[in-house]
MDAnalysis code that builds the backbone (N, CA, C; Angstrom):
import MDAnalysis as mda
import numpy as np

u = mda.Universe.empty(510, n_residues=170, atom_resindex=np.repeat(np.arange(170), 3), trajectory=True)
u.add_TopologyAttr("name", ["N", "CA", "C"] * 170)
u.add_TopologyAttr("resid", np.arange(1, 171))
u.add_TopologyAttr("resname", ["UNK", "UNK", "UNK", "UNK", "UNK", "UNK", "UNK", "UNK", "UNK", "UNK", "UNK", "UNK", "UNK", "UNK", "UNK", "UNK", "UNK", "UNK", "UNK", "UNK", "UNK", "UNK", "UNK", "UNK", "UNK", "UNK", "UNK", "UNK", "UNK", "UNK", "UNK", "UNK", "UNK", "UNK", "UNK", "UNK", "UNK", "UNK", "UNK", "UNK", "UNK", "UNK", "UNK", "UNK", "UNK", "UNK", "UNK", "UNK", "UNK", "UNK", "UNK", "UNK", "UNK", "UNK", "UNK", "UNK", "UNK", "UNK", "UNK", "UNK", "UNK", "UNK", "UNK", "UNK", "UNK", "UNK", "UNK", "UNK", "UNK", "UNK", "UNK", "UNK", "UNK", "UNK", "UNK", "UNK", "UNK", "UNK", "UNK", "UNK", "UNK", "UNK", "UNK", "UNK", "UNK", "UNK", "UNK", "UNK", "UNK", "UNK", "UNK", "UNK", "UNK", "UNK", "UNK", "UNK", "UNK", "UNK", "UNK", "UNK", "UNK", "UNK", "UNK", "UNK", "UNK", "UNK", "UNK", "UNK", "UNK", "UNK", "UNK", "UNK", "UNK", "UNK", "UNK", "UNK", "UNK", "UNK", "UNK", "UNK", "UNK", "UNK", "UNK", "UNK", "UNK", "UNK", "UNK", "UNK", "UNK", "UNK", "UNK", "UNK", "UNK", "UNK", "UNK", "UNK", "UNK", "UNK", "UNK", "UNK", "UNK", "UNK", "UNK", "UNK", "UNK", "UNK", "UNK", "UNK", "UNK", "UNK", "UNK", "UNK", "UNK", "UNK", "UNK", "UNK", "UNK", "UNK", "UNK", "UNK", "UNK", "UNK", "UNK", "UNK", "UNK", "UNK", "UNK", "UNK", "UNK", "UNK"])
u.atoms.positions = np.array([
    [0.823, -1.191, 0.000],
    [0.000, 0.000, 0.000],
    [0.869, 1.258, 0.000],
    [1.778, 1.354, 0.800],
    [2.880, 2.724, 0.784],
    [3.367, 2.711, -0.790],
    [3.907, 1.441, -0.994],
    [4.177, 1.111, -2.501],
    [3.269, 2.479, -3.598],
    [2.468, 1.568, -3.236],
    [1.284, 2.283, -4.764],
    [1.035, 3.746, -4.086],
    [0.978, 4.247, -3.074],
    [1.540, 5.671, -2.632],
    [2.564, 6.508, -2.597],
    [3.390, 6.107, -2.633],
    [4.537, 6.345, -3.281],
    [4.809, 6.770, -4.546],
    [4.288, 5.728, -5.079],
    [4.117, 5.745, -6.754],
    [3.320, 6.790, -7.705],
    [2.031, 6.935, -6.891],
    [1.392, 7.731, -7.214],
    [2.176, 9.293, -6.644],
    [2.189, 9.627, -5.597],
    [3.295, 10.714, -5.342],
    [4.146, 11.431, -6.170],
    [5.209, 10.372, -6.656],
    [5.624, 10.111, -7.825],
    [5.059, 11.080, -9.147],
    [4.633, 10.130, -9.408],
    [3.956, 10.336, -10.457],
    [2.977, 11.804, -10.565],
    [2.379, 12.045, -9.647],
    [1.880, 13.389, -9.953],
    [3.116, 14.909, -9.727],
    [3.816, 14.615, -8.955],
    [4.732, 15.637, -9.015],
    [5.435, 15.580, -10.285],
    [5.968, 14.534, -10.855],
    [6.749, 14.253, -12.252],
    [5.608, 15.112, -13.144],
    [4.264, 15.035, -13.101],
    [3.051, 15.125, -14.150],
    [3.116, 16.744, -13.964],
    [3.446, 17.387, -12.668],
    [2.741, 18.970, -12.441],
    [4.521, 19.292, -12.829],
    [6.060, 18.756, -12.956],
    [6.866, 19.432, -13.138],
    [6.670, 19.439, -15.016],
    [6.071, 18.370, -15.394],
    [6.263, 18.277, -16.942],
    [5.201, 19.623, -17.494],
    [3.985, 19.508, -16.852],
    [3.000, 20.860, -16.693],
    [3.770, 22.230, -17.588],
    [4.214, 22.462, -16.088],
    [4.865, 23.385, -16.024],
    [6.022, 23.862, -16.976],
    [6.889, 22.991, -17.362],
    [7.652, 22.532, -18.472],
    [7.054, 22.963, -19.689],
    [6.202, 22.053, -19.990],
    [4.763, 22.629, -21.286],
    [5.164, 24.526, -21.250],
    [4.071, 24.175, -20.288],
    [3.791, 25.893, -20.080],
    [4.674, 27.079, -20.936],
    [6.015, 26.482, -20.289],
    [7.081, 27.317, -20.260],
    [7.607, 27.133, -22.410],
    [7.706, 26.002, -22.518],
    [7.874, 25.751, -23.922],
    [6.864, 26.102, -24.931],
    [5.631, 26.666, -24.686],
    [4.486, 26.875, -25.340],
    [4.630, 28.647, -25.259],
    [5.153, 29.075, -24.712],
    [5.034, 30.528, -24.775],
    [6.439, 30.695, -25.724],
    [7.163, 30.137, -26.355],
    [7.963, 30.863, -27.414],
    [6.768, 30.700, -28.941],
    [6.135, 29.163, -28.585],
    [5.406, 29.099, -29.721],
    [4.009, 30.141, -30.273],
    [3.851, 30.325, -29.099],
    [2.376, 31.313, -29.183],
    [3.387, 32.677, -29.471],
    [4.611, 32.950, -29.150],
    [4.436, 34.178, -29.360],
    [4.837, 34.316, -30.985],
    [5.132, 33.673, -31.340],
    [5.336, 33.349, -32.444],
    [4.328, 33.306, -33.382],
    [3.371, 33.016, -32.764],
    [1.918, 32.348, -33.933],
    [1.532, 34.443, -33.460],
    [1.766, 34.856, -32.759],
    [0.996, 36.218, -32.360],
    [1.320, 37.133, -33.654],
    [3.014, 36.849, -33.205],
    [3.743, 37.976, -34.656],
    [3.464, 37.777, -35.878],
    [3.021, 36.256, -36.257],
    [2.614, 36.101, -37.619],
    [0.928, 36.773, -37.864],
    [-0.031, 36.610, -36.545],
    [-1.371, 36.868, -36.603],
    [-1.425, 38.410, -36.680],
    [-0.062, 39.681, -36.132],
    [-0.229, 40.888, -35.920],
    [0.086, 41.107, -37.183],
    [1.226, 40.415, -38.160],
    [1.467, 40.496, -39.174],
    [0.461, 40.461, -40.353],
    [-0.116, 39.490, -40.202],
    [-1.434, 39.238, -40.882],
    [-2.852, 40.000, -41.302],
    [-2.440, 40.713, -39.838],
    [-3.687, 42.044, -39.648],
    [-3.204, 42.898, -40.067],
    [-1.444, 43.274, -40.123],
    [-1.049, 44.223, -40.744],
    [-1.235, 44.227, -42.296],
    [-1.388, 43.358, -43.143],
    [-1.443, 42.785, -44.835],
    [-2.935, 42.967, -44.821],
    [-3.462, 42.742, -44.129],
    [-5.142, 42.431, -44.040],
    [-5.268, 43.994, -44.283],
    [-5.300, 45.121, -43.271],
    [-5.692, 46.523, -43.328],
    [-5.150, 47.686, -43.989],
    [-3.712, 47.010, -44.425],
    [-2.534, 48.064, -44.833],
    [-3.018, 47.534, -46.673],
    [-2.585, 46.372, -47.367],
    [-2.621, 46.098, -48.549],
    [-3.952, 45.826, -49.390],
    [-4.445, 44.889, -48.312],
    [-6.120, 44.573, -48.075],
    [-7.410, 45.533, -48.289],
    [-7.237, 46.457, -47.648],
    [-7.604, 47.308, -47.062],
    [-9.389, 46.681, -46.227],
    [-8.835, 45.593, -45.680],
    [-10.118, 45.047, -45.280],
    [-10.219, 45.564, -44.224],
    [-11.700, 45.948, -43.536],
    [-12.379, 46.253, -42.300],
    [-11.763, 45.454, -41.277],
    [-11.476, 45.773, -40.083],
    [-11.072, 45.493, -38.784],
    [-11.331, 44.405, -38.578],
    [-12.824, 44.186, -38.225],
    [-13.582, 42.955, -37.659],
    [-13.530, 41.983, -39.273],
    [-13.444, 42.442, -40.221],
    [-13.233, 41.192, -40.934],
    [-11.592, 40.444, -41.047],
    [-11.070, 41.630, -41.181],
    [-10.088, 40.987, -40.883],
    [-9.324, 40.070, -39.913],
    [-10.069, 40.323, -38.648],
    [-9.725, 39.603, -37.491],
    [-10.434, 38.432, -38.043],
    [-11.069, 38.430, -38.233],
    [-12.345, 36.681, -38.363],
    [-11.305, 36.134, -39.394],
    [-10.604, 36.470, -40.310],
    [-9.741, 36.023, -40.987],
    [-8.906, 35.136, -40.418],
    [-7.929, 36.311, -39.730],
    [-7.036, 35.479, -38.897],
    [-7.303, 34.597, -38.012],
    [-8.433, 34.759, -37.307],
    [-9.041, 33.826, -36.370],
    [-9.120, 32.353, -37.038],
    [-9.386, 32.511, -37.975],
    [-9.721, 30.952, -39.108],
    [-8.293, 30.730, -39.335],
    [-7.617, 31.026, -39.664],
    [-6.074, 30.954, -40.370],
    [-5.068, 29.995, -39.038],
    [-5.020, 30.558, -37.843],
    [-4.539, 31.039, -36.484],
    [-4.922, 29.365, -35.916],
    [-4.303, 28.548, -35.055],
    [-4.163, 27.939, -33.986],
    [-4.516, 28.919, -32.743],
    [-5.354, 27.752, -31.896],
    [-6.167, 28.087, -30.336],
    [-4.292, 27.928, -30.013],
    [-3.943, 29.028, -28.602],
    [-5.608, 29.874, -28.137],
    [-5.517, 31.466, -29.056],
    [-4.573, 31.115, -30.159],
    [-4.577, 33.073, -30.639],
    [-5.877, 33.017, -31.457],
    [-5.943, 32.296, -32.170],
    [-7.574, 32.287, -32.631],
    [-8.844, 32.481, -31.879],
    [-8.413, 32.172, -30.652],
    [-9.554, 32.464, -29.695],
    [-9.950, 34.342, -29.618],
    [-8.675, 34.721, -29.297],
    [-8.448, 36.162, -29.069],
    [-8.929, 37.185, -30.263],
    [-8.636, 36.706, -31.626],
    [-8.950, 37.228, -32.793],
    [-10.504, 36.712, -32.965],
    [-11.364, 36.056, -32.456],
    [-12.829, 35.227, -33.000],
    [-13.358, 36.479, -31.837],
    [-12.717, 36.272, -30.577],
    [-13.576, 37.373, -29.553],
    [-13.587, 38.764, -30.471],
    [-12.563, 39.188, -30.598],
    [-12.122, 40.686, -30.884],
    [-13.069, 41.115, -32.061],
    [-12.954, 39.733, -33.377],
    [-13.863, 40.449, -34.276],
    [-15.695, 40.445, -33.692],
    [-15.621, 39.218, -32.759],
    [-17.400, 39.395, -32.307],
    [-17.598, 40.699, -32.047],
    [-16.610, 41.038, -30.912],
    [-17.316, 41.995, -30.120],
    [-17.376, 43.118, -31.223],
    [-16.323, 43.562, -32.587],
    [-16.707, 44.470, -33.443],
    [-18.026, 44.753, -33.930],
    [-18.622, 43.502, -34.672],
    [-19.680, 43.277, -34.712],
    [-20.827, 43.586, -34.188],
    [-20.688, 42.853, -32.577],
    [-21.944, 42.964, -32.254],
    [-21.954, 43.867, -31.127],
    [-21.062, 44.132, -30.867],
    [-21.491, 45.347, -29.289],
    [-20.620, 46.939, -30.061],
    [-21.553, 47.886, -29.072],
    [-20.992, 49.509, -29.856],
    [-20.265, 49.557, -29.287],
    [-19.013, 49.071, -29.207],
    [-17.767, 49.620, -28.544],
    [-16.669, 49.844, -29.619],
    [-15.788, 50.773, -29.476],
    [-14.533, 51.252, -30.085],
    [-13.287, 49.869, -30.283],
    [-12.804, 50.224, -31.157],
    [-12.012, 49.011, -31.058],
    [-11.028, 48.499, -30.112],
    [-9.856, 49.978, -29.310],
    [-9.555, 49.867, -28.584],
    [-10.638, 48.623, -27.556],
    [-11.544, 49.333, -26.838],
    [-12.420, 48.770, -26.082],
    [-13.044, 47.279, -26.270],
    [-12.902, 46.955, -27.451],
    [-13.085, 45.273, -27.906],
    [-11.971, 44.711, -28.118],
    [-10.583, 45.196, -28.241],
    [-9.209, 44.389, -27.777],
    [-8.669, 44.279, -26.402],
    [-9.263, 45.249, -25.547],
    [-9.017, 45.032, -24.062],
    [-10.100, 44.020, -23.842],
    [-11.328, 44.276, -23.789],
    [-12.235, 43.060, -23.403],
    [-11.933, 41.738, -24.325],
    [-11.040, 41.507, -25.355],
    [-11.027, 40.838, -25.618],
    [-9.566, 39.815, -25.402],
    [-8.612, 40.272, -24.944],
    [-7.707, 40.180, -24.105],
    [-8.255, 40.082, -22.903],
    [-8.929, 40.099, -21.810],
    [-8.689, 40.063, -21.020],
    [-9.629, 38.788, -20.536],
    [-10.784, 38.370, -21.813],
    [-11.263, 36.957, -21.738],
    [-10.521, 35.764, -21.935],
    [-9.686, 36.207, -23.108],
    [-8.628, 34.945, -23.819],
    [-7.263, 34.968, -23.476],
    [-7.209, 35.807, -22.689],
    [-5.468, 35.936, -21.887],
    [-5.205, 34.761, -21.012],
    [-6.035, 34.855, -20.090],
    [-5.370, 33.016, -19.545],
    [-5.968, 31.714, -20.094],
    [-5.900, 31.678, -21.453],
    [-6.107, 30.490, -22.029],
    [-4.601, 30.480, -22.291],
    [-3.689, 31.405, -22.704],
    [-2.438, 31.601, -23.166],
    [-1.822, 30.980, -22.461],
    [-0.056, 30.579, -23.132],
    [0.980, 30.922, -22.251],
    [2.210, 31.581, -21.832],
    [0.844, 33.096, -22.398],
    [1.859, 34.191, -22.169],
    [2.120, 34.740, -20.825],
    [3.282, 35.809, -20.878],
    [3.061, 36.667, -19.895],
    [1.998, 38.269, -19.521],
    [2.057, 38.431, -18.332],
    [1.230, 40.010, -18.292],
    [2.669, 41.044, -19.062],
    [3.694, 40.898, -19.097],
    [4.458, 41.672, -20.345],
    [3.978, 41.484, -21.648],
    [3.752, 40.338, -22.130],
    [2.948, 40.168, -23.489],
    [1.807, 41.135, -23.713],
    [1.036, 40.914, -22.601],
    [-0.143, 41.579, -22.405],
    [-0.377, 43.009, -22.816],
    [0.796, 43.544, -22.222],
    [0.830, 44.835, -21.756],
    [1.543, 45.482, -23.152],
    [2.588, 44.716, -23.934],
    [2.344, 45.282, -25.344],
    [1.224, 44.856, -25.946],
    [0.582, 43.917, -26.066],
    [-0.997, 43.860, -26.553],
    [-2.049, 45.168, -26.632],
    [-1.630, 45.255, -25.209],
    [-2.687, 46.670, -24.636],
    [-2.382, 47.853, -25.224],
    [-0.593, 47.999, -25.424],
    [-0.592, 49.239, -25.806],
    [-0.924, 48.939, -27.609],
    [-0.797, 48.293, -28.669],
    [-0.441, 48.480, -29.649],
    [-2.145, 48.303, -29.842],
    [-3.351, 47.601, -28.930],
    [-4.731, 48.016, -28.997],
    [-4.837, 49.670, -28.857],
    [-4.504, 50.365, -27.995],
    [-4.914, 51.374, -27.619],
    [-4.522, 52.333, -29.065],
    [-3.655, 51.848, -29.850],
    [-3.243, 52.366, -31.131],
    [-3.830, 51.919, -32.647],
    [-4.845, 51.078, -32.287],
    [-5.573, 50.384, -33.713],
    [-6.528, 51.346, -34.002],
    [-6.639, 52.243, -34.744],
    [-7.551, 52.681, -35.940],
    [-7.706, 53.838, -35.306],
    [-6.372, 54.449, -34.696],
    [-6.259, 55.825, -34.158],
    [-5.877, 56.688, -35.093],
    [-4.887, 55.726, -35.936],
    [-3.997, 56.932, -36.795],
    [-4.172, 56.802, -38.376],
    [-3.320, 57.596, -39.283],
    [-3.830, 57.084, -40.728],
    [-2.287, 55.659, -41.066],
    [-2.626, 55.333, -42.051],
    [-1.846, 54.275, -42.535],
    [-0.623, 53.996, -42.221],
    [0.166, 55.120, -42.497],
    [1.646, 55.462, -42.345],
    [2.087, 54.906, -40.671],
    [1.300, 55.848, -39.833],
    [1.468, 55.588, -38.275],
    [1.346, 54.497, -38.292],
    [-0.511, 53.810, -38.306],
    [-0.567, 52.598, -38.082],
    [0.294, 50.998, -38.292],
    [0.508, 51.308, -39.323],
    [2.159, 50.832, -39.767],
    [3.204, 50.453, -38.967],
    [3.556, 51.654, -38.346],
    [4.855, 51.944, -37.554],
    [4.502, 51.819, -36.401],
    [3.249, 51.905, -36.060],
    [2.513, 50.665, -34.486],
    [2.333, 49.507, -34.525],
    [2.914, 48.766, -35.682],
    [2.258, 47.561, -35.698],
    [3.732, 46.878, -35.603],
    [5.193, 47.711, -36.437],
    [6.406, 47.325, -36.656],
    [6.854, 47.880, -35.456],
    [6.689, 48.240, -34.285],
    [6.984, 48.455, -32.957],
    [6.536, 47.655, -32.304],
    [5.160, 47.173, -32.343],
    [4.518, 46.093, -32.067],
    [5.183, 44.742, -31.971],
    [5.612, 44.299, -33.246],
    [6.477, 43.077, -33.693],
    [7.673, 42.824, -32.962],
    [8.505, 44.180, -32.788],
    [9.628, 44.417, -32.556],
    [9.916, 44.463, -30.635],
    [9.040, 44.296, -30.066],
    [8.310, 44.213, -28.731],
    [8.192, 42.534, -29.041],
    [7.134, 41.814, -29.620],
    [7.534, 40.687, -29.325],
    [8.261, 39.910, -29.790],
    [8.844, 40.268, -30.810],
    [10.211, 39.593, -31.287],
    [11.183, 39.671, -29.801],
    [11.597, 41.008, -28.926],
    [12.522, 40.491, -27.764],
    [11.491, 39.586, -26.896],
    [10.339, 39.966, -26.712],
    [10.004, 38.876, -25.549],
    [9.698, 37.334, -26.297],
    [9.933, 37.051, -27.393],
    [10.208, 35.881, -27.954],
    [11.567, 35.281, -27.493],
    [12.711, 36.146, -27.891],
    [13.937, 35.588, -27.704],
    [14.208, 35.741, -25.900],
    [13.372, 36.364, -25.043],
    [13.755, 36.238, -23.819],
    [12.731, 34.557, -23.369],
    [11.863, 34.611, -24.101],
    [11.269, 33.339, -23.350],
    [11.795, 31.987, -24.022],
    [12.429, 32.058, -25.212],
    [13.252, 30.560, -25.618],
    [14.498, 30.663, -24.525],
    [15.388, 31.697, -24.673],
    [16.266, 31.260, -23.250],
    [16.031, 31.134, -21.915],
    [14.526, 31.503, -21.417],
    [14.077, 30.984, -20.214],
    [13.826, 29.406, -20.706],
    [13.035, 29.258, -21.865],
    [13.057, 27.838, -22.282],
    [14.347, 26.859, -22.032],
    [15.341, 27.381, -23.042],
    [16.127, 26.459, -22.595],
    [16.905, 26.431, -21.483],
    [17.000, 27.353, -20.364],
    [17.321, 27.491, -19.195],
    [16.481, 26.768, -18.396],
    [15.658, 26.616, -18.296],
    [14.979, 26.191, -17.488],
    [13.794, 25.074, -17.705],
    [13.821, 24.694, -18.569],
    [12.648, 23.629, -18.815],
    [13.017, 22.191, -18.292],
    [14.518, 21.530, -18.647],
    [15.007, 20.268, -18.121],
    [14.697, 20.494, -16.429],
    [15.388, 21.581, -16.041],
    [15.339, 21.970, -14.504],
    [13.836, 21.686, -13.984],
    [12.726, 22.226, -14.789],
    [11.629, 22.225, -13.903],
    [10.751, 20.039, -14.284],
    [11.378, 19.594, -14.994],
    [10.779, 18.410, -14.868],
    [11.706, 17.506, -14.367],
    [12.789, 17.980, -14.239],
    [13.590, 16.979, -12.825],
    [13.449, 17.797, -11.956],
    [12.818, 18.728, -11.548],
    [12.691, 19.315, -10.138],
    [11.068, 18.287, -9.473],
    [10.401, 18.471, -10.279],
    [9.131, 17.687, -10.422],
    [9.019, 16.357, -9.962],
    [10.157, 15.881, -10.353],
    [10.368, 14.419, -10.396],
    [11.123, 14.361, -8.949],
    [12.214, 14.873, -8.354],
    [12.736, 14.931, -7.109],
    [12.258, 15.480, -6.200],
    [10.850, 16.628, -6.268],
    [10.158, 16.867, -5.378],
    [9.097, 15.492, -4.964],
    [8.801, 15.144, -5.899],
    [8.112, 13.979, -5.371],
    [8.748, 12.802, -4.694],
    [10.210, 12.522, -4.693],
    [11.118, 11.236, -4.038],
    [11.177, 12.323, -2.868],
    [11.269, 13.188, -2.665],
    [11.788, 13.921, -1.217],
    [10.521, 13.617, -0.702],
    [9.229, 13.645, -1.574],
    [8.395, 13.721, -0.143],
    [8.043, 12.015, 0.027],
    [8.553, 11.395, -1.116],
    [8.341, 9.974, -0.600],
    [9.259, 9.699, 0.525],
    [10.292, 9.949, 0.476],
    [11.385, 9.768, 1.432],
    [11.636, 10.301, 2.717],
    [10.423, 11.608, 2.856],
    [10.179, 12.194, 4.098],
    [9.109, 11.573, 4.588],
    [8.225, 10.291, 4.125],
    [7.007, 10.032, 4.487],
    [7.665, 8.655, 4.939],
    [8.363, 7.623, 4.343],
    [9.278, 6.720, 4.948],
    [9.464, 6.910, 6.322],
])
C-alpha cells in the first residue's frame, strides 16, 4: 500500500513538473503564432484594405487556439457590441489571456499596440504595428532562453520533489 503511494506521489509531481515545463515551452510558440497573426492584420488593413472585424475573423480561421480564440472574440465583439475598437481588444484580451501561455508583459504590449488600432492614418498605423512586432520579437527571444534554461530543470525538479516527499514520508 505505501508502494502504490509512493508511486502515485511520484507520479503526480513528475506530471505537475512536466505541466509546467509545457507551459514554459508553449510561450515561445504562441508568441510566435501572435507575430505572424499581428502580421497578418497588418497585410489584411494596410494592402487589403479590409475592415477590422473582418479581418480579425480572418485570422481567427487561419490562427491555432488559443490566438484564434483572441482574434474570433475581438472580431465578435466588433460586430456585435458599440464599442470602439480599442475597447473590444481590451475586453477581448482580457477573456482569452489566460487560455495563453503568455506573460502580463505580453499583455501589456498587446494593450498598448490596442490602444493604437484605428487611431492613426496608414503610415502611423504601420509603424505601431512594426513596434509592435519588434516588442515581441525580444520577448520571444527572452522566453526561448528561459526555455532552454529552465525547462530540463523544472521536470527533474518535479520528479525529485516527489522522491523527497516519498522519502520524508518513509
Amino acid at each position: 500500500m505505501k508502494l502504490i503511494g509512493a508511486v502515485v506521489i511520484i507520479l503526480a509531481t513528475t506530471w505537475l513538473g512536466f505541466e509546467f515545463a509545457k507551459r514554459l515551452s508553449e510561450r515561445p510558440k504562441q508568441l510566435r503564432q501572435l507575430k505572424v497573426a499581428i502580421q497578418s492584420l497588418e497585410a489584411e488593413i494596410m494592402y487589403g484594405l479590409t475592415p477590422l472585424a473582418e479581418a480579425s475573423e480572418h485570422i481567427a480561421k487561419q490562427m491555432p487556439k488559443p490566438i484564434s480564440y483572441f482574434f474570433e472574440h475581438f472580431s465578435n465583439r466588433l460586430l456585435t457590441k458599440q464599442e470602439t475598437a480599442f475597447e473590444a481588444w481590451e475586453e477581448s484580451l482580457k477573456e482569452t489571456w489566460n487560455l495563453t501561455s503568455m506573460l502580463d508583459s505580453e499583455r501589456e504590449v498587446m494593450m498598448q499596440f490596442g490602444a493604437t488600432l484605428g487611431q492613426h492614418d496608414r503610415e502611423q498605423q504601420q509603424k505601431q504595428i512594426k513596434l509592435t512586432l519588434a516588442h515581441l520579437e525580444r520577448e520571444e527571444h527572452e522566453a526561448k532562453e528561459r526555455q532552454h534554461r529552465y525547462e530540463r530543470m523544472i521536470k527533474s525538479l518535479g520528479f525529485l520533489t516527489g522522491l523527497l516527499i516519498v522519502i520524508l514520508m518513509l
